[in-house]
N, C-alpha and C positions, 0 to 999 in steps of 0.2 A: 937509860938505866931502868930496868926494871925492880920492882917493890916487891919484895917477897913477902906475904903475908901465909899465918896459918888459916887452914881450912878450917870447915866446917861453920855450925851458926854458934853465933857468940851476940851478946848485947850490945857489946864494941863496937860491932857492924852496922847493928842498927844505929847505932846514934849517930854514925858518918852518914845515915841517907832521913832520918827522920828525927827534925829539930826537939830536943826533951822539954817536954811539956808541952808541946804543939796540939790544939783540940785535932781531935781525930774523929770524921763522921764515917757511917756506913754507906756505901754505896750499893751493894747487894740485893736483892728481897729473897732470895734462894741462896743455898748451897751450893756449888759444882764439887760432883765425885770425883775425885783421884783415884785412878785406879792402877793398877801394877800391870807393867809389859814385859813381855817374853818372846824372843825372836821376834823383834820388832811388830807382834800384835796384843791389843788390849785384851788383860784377863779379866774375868768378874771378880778379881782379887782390889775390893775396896784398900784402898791405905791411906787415906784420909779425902778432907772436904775445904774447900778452895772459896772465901768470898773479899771480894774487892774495896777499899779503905782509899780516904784520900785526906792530908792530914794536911795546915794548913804548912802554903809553903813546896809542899812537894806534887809531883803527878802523883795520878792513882795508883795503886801498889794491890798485890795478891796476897794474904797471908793464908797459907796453909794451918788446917787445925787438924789434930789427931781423930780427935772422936767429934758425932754431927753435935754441933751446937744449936743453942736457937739463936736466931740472928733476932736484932730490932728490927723495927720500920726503917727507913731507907732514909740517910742524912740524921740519925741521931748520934748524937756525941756519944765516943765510945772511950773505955779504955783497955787496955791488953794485959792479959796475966801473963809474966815472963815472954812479953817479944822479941823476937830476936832474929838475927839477920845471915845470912849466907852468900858471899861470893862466888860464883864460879861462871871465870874468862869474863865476859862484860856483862854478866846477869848479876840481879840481886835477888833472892829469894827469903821470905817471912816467915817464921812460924809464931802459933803464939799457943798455949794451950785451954785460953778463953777468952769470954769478953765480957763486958758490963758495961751496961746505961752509963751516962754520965749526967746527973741530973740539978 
């Protein structure tokens, strides 16, 4: 039997793949650009920026951010303004729309 869930991201999602209140470090020291495809080639059409998180407990994860943030140093404790999580078929995908030191 398959589980019909609704699409799109929800916080719901996330908390099924990232324990709440789990510390969460950065793994990143850049950005990666998102950029938008058309007939299956890359356009200069930015659509956001991509850096990699590993929170205790789970593997490393991607969270997509709309506009470019400044990341921290690399392994400092983070936390996520509104993150939230996306199914689609056996992926999971993250956004969040910021981040902050955790100090």
């Amino acid at each position: 039997m398959k589980i019909k869930r609704n699409s799109g991201y929800s916080k719901g999602v996330t908390e099924m793949y990232i324990p709440h209140n789990a510390p969460t470090y950065s793994l990143s020291t850049k950005l990666t650009k998102q950029v938008k495809w058309v007939d299956g080639k890359p356009t200069d059409k930015v659509t956001g920026y991509q850096a990699w998180f590993i929170a205790e407990g789970t593997e490393p994860f991607k969270v997509k951010f709309t506009n470019n943030i400044k990341l921290p140093a690399m392994l400092t404790m983070v936390e996520f303004q509104n993150l939230e999580a996306c199914e689609v078929g056996n992926n999971v995908y993250f956004r969040a729309e910021e981040i902050k030191e955790v100090k």
